[in-house]
C-alpha positions as CSV (number, residue, x, y, z in Angstrom):
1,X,87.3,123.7,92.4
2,X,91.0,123.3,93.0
3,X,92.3,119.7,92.4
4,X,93.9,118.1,95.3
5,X,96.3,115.1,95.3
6,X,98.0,113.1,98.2
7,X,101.2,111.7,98.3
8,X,102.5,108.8,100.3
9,X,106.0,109.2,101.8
10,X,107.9,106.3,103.3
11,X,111.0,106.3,105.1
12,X,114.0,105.7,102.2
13,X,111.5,107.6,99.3
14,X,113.4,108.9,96.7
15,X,113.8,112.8,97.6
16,X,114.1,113.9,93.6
17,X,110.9,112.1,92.9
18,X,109.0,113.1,95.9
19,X,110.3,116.7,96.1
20,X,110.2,117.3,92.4
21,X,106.7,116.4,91.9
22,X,105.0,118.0,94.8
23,X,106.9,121.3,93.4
24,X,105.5,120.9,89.9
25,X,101.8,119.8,91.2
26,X,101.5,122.9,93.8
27,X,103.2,125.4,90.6
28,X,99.9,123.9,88.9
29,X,97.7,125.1,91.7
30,X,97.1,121.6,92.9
31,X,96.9,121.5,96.7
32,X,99.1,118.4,97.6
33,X,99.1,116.9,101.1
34,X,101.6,114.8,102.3
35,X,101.1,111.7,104.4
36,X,103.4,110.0,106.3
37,X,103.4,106.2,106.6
38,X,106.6,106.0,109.0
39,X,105.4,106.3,112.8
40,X,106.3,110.1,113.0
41,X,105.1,113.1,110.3
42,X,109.1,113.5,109.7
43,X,110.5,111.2,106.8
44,X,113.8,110.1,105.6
45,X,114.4,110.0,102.4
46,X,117.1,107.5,100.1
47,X,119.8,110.5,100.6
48,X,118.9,111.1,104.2
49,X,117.0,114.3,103.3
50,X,114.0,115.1,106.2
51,X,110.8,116.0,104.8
52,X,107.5,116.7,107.2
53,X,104.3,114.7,106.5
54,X,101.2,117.3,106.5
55,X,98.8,113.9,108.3
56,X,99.6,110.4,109.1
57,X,98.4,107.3,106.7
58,X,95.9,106.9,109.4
59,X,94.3,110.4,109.3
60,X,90.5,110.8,108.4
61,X,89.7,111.8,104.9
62,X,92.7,110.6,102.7
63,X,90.1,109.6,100.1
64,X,89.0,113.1,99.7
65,X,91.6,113.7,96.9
66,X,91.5,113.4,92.8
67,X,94.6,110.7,93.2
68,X,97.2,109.2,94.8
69,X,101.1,109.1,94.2
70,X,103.5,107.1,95.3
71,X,107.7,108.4,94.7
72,X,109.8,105.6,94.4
73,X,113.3,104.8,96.2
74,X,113.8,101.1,96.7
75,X,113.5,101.2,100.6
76,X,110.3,103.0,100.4
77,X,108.7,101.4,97.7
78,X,109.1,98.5,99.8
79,X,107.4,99.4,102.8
80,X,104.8,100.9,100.8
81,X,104.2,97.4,99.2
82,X,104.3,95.4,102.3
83,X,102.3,98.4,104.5
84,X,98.2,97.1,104.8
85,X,97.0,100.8,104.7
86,X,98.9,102.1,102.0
87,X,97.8,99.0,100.2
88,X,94.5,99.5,100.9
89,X,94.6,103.2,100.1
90,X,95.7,102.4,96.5
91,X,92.9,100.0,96.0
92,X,90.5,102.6,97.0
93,X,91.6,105.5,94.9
94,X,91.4,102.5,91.7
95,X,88.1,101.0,92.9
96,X,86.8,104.4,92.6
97,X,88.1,105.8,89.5
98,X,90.6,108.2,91.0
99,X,94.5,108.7,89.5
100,X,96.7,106.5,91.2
101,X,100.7,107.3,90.0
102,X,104.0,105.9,90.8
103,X,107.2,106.2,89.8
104,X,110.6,104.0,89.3
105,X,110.0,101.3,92.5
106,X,107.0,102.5,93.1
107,X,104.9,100.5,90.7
108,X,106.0,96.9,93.2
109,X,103.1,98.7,96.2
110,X,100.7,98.9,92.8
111,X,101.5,95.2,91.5
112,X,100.9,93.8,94.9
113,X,97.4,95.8,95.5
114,X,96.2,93.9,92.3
115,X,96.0,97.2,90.5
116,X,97.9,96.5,87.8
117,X,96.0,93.7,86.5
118,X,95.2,94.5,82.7
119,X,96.8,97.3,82.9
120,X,100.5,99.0,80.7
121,X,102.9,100.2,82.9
122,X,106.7,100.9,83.6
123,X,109.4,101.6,86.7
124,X,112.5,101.7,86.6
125,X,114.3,99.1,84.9
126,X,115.7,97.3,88.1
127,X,112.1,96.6,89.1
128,X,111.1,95.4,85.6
129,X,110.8,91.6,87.0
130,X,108.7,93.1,89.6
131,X,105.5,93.6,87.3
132,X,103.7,90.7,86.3
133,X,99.8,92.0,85.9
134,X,100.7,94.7,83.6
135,X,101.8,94.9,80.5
136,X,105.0,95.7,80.6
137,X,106.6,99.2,78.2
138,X,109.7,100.7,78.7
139,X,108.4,104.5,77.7
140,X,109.8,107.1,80.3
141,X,105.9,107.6,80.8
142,X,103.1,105.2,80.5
143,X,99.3,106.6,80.8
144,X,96.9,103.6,81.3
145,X,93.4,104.9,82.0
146,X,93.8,106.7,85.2
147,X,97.0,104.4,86.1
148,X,100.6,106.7,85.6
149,X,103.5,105.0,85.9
150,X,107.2,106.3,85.0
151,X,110.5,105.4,84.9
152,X,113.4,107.4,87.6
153,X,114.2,110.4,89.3
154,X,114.7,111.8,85.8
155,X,111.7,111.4,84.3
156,X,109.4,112.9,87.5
157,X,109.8,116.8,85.9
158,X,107.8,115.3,82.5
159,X,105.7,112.8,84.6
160,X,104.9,115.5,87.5
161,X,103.5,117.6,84.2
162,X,101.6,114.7,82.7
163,X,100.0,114.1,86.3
164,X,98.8,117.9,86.0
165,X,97.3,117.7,82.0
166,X,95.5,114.3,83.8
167,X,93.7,116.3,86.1
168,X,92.3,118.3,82.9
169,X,94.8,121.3,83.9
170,X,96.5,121.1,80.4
171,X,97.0,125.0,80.5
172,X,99.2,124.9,84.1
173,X,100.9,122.3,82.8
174,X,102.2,124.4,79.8
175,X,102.5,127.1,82.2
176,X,104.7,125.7,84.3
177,X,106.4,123.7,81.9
178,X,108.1,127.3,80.2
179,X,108.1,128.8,83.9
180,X,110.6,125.9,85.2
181,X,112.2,126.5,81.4
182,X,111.4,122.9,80.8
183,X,110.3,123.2,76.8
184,X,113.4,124.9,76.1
185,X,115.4,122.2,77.6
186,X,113.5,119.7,75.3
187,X,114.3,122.4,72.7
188,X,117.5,122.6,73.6
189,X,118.2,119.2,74.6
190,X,121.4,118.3,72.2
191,X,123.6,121.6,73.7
192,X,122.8,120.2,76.9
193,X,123.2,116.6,76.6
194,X,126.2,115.2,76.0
């Protein structure tokens, strides 16, 4: 059965983060739905990039998914943590044992669900002061039960795979990993970074 997995835009989401992740997740056969928490299915992202919402947060059926993730982008995170239905849709997909995942602001809508609680997370350092349930690790990736949490817009690639080996598709993951050319980047990494 083909994994599924939603993801919660707000206007000012972080396009790299957002964009980068659905890419990786569909490459992995994962059908990913957007939803829209703005008041229209179009959403501006940080950099003013438009991207169209599949349903609205208040559609039928958003629990009908194997998780949840959240892109960061201070302006969205922040509507995400002060918006009563995304919060309650992230307490749903913990209460009942489904991945919930969020990335460099991201992790505020999570602290103020109450999911963190006993929890080990990370976001991007700005935010750090932000988490007080968790326990706090500055890892690019931190993998607490069925809670992912990562650092910035550079670490979605690596945490977009991880999401994918999560949902038990450690195969695609690899797949698209040498597809994108991502393991010879790691390979690689000290011709490329300077």
């Amino acid at each position: 059965m083909m994994k599924r997995f939603l993801v919660l835009l707000a206007n000012g989401f972080e396009e790299t983060e957002a964009v980068t992740a659905i890419d990786v997740l569909r490459r992995g056969g994962v059908e990913v739905v957007l939803s829209s928490v703005a008041d229209t299915p179009l959403v501006e992202g940080s950099r003013k990039i438009v991207v169209k919402a599949d349903v609205s947060i208040d559609s039928e059926g958003l629990l009908d998914f194997d998780g949840i993730y959240l892109p960061g982008g201070a302006k969205g995170a922040q509507t995400l943590r002060d918006d009563a239905r995304a919060q309650k849709l992230i307490r749903a997909y913990k209460e009942n044992g489904k991945l919930v995942a969020a990335i460099c602001a991201a992790p505020i809508a999570l602290e103020q669900a109450g999911v963190l609680q006993g929890e080990t997370a990370t976001s991007n350092p700005d935010f750090k002061d932000h988490i007080k349930q968790a326990a706090y690790h500055e890892e690019p990736i931190v993998v607490s039960g069925k809670l992912l949490t990562s650092r910035a817009a550079g670490t979605t690639l690596p945490f977009a795979l991880e999401i994918l080996r999560q949902l038990g598709l450690q195969d695609e993951a690899k797949q698209v990993s040498r597809d994108m050319m991502f393991d010879y980047l790691i390979e690689n990494r000290e011709k490329i970074f300077y």
